[in-house]
C-alpha distance (Angstrom), angle and dihedral (degrees) to the residues before:
residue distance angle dihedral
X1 . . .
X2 3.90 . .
X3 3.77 119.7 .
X4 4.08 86.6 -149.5
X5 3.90 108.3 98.5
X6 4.07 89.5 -4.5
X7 4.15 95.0 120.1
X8 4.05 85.3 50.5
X9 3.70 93.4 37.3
X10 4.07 84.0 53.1
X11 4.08 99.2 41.7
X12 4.19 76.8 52.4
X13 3.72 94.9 48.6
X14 3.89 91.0 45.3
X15 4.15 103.0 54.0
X16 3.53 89.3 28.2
X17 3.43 115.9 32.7
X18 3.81 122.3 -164.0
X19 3.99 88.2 8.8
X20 4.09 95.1 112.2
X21 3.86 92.9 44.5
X22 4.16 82.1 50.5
X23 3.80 90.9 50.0
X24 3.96 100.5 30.5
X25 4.42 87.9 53.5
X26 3.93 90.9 54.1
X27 4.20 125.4 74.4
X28 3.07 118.5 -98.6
X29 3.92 94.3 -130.8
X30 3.92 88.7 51.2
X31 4.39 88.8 53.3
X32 3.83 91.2 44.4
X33 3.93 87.8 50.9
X34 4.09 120.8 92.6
X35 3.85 112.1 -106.1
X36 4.07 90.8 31.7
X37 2.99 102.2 146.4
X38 4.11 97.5 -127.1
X39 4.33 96.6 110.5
X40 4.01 80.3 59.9
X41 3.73 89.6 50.2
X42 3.89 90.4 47.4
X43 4.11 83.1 46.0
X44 3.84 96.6 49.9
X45 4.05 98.8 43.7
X46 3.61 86.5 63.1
X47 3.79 89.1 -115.9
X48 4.07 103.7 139.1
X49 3.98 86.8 75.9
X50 3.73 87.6 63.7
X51 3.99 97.5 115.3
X52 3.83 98.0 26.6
X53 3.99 111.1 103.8
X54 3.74 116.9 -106.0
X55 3.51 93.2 -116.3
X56 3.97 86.5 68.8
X57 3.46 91.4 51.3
X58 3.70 101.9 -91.5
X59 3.65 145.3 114.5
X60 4.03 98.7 -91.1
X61 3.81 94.0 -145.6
X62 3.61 113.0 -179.2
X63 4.12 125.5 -134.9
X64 3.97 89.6 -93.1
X65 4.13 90.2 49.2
X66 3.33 94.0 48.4
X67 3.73 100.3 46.4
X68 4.11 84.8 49.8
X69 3.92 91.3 50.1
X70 3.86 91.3 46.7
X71 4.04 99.2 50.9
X72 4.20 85.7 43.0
X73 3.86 88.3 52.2
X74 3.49 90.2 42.6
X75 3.96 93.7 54.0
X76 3.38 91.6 55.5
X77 3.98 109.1 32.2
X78 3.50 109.3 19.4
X79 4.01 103.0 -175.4
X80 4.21 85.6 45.0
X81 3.26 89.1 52.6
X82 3.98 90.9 46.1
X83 3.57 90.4 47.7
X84 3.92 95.0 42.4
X85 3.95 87.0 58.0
X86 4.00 87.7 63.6
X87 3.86 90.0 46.3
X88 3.81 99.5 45.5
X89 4.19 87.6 44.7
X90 3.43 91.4 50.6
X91 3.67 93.3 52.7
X92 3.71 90.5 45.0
X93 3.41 88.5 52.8
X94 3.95 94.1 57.7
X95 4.23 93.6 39.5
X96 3.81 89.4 54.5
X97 4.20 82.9 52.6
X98 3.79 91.0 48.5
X99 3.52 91.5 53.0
X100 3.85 90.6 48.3
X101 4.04 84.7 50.2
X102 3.71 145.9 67.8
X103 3.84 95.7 -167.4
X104 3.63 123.9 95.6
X105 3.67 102.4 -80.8
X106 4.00 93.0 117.1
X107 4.06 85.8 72.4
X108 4.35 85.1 68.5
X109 3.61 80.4 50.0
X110 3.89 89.9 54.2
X111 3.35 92.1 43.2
X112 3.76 102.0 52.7
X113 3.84 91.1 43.5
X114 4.07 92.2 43.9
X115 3.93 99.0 49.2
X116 3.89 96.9 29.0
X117 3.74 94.2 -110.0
X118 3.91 126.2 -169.5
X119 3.27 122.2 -139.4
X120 3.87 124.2 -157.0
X121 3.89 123.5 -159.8
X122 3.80 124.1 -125.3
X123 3.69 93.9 176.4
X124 3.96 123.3 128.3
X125 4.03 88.1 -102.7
X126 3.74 95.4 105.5
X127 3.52 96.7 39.9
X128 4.02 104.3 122.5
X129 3.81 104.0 -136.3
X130 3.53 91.4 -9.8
X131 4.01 124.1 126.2
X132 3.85 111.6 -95.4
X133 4.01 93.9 -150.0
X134 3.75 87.7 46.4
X135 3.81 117.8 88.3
X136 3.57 120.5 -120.5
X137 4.37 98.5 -149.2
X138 3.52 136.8 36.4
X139 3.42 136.5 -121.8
X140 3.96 136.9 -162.3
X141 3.51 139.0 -164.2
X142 3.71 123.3 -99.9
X143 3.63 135.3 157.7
X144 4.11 109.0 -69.0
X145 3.57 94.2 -1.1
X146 3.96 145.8 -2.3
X147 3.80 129.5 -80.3
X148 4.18 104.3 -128.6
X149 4.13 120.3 -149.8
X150 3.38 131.9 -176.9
X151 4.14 148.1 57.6
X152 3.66 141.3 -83.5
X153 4.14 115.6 -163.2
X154 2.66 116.3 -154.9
X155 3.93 109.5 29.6
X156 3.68 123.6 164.5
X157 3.22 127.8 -143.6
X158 4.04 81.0 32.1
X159 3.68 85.6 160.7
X160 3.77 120.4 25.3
X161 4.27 89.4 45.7
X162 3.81 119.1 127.8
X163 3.22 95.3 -171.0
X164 4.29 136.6 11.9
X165 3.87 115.0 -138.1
X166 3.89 111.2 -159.4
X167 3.45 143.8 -178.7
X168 4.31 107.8 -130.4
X169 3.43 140.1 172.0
X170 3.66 112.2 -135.5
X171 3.93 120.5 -153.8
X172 3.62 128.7 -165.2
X173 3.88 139.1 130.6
X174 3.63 88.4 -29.0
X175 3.98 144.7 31.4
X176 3.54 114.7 -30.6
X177 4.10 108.6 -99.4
X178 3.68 132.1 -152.6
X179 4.07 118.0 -117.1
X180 3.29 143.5 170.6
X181 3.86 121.2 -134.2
X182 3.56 144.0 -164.0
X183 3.44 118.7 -156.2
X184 3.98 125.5 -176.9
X185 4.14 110.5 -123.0
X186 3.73 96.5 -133.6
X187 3.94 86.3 58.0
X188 3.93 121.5 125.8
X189 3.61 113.1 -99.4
X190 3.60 99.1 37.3
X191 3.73 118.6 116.0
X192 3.99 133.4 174.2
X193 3.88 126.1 -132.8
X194 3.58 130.4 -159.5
X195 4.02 100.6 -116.1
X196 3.67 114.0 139.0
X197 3.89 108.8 87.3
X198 3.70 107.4 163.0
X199 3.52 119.7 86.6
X200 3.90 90.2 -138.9
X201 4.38 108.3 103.9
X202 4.10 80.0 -2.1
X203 3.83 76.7 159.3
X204 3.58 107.8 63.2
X205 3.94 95.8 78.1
X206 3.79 96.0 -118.3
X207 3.92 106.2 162.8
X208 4.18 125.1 125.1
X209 3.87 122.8 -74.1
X210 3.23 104.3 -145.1
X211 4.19 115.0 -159.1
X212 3.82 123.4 -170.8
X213 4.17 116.2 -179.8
X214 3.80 87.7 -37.9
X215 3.57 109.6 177.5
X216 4.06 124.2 -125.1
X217 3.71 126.2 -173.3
X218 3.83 124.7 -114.1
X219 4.04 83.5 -122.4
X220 4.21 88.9 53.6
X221 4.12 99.9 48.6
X222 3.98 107.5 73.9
X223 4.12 101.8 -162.0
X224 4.46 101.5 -140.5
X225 3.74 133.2 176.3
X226 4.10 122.5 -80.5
X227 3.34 114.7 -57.7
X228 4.33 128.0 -46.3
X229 3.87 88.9 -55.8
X230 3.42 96.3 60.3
X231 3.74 108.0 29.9
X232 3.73 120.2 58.0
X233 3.25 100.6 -149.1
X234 3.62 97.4 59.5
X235 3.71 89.9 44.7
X236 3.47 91.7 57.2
X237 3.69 89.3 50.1
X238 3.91 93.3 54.7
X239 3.77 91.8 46.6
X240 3.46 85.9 57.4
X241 4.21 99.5 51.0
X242 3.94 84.1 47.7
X243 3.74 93.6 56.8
X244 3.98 102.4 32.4
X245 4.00 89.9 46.2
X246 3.51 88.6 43.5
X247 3.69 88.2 51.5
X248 3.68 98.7 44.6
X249 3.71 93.4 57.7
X250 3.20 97.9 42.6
X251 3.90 90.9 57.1
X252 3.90 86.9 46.3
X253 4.27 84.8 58.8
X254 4.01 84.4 47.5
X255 3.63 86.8 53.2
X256 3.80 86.9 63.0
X257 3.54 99.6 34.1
X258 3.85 86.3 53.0
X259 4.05 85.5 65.5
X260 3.47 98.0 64.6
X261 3.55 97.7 42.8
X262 3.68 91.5 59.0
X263 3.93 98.2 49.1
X264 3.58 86.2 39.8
X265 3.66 101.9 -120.7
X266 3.54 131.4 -172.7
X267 4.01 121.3 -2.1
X268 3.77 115.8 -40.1
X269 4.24 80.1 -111.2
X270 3.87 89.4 66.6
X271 3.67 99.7 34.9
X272 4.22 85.0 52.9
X273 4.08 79.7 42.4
X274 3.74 91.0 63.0
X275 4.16 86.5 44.8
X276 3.57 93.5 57.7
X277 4.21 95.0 49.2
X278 3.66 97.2 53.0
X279 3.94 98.1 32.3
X280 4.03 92.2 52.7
X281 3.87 82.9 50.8
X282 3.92 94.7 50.7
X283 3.97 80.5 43.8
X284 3.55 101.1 59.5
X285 4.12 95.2 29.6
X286 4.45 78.9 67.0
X287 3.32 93.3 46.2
X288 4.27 94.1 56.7
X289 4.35 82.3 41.5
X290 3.84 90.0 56.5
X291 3.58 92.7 46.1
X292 4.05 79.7 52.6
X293 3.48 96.1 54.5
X294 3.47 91.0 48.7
X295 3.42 101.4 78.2
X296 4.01 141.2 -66.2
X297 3.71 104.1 -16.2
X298 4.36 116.7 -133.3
X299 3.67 129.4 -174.5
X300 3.67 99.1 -71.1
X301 4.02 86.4 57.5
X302 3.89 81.1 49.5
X303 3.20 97.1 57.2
X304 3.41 109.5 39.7
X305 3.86 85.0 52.3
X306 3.97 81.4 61.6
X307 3.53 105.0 54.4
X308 3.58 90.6 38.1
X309 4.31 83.6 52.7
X310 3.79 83.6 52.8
X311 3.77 92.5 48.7
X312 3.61 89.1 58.2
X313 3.86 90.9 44.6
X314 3.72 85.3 64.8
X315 3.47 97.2 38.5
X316 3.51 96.8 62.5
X317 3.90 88.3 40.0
X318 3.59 85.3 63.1
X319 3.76 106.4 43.1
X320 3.58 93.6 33.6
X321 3.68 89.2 58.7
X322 3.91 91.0 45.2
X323 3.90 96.2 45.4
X324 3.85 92.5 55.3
X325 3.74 89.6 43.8
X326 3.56 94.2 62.7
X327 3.89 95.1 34.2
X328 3.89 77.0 74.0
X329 4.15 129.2 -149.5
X330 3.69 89.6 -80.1
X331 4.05 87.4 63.4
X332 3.68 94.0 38.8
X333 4.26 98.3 50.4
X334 3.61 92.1 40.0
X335 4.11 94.0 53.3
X336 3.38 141.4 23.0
X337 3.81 99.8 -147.3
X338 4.08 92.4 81.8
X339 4.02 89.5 59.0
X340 3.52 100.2 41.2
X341 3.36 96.4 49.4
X342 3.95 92.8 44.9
X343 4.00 80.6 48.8
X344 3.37 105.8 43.0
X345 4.08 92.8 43.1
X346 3.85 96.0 63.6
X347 3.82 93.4 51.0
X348 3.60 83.1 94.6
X349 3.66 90.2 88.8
X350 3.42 90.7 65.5
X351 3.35 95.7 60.3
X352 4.15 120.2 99.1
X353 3.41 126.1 -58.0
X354 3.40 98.6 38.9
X355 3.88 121.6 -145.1
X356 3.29 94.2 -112.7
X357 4.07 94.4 36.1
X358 3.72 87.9 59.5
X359 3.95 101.7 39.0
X360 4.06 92.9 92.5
X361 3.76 97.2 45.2
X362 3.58 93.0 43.1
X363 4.38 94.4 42.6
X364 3.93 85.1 54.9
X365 3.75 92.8 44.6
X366 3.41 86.8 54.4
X367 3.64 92.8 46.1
X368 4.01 92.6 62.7
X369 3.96 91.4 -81.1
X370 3.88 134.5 129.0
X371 4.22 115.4 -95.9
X372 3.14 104.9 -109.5
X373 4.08 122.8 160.3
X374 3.70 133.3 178.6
């Protein structure tokens, strides 16, 4: 047994158990594929209760566990483990608001955890150029509840969701406020679109939700401060995207870098080369989590987490590029595991900020200034 990946491959086995001999027995072109059948793995191995606290009837992973969990899932199945990320953020998302609250919102928790829900995300994070404070639909005031339009493309999990969490702003009489909603999938309004055309994470669901006047309940839409600087729910729900799709990347890299340990490419320097990238990442990924779990996270916690998240981008830029090297042409002509992998693990960059969308805020953070990203 290798000691590469085995404390993730253990932290997978433990919440999950049986899950990585699921994912590790099937191909990987058949997992990348739509329709593969992995979400309904992740659904049957109880593993969409992973964040929610035992006393909700979940598995009360902490920031480290999940992490762990992520970058095994991601080495194995990288669209799950995509598509996971939207769930488990999602779910952060609504935990961090329970804690906030003393309403009722822990019985969604329950529910999600009991009947092995999956939640999608209709935040702003996967809006290409797009603001990630800014919400991407619109709500409006009705009687007992709010009427939501609008679109999120891409949206994983387009098709197997139970529910869509989203980020709104609701007008009425007065200023327009920011909410969070929860909206079930089988709710009128709600239509799918064909969106995702590459065949790269084919598997992760990630078409357009399309919602026209659908109606929320007043129990569903949880009002919250101004955006993820000023609410700390919502921060805590960004913190965790940057660290779980950091982490499910990075184990999608491993899953390459894992190759070429076991045919023993390359000198024992380069193969220990390849180590060192992705373990310094994992490294500094659970040192952001602890500062999670440590209490209410602010914007120095926020951005840490993202130069840390663009440490690992370049991590796995490096090692990636290395591990492929040494796989040699040979292993790259006569498979198509060594350039998916190498494709699919540097579509972390596209994910929200980008570098260069987060350069300014960042420079004048650094510069004594407040974090603040659009």
């Amino acid at each position: 047994m290798m000691n590469f990946l085995l404390a993730e491959r253990q932290t997978l086995n433990r919440f999950s158990p049986g899950l990585d001999d699921k994912l590790a027995a099937i191909p990987l072109s058949r997992l990348e594929a739509p329709e593969s059948g992995a979400i309904d793995l992740f659904r049957t191995h109880a593993a969409p209760g992973l964040l929610i606290p035992r006393q909700y009837s979940g598995l009360g992973a902490n920031a480290i566990e999940a992490l762990r969990f992520q970058r095994a899932l991601g080495s194995r199945a990288p669209s799950l483990a995509v598509a996971a990320t939207m769930h488990h953020f999602s779910v952060a998302t609504l935990v961090a608001m329970c804690s906030a609250s003393k309403g009722m919102e822990w019985l969604l928790l329950q529910a999600i955890a009991e009947q092995q829900l999956l939640v999608a995300s209709g935040f702003a994070e996967g809006q290409s150029g797009g603001s990630i404070r800014r919400p991407v639909m619109q709500a409006k005031k009705v009687a007992q509840g709010v009427l939501v339009n609008g679109s999120k493309k891409p949206c994983s999990l387009s098709r197997s969701m139970n529910l869509l969490t989203a980020s709104v702003t609701v007008s009425d009489d007065s200023a327009g406020r920011f909410a969070v909603v929860l909206i079930p999938a089988e709710s009128q309004g709600i239509e799918r679109r064909p969106f995702w055309n590459s065949f790269i994470l084919a598997g992760a669901e990630s078409d357009e939700i399309l919602l026209r006047d659908v109606f929320v309940p007043e129990r569903l839409v949880f009002y919250a401060g101004d955006g993820i600087q000023a609410d700390p729910s919502e921060g805590a729900g960004f913190l965790w995207f940057e660290l779980l799709i950091s982490a499910s990347y990075l184990g999608i890299a491993s899953a390459l870098v894992e190759r070429a340990i076991q045919a023993e490419k390359g000198s024992s320097y380069e193969r220990c080369s390849l180590a060192v990238e992705l373990e310094g990442a994992m490294a500094a990924l659970e040192s952001v989590a602890h500062s999670l779990m440590a209490g209410e996270p602010n914007r120095s916690h926020f951005a840490r987490a993202l130069f840390v998240r663009f440490a690992v981008q370049h991590a796995i830029e490096r090692a990636s590029s290395l591990a492929a090297e040494l796989m040699g042409g040979m292993a790259f002509v006569q498979s198509s595991e060594i350039g998916y992998l190498y494709a699919a693990a540097r579509a972390l960059a596209f994910h929200p900020p980008s570098r260069l969308a987060a350069s300014c805020g960042l420079s004048n953070y650094l510069a004594g200034a407040e974090l603040r990203l659009e």
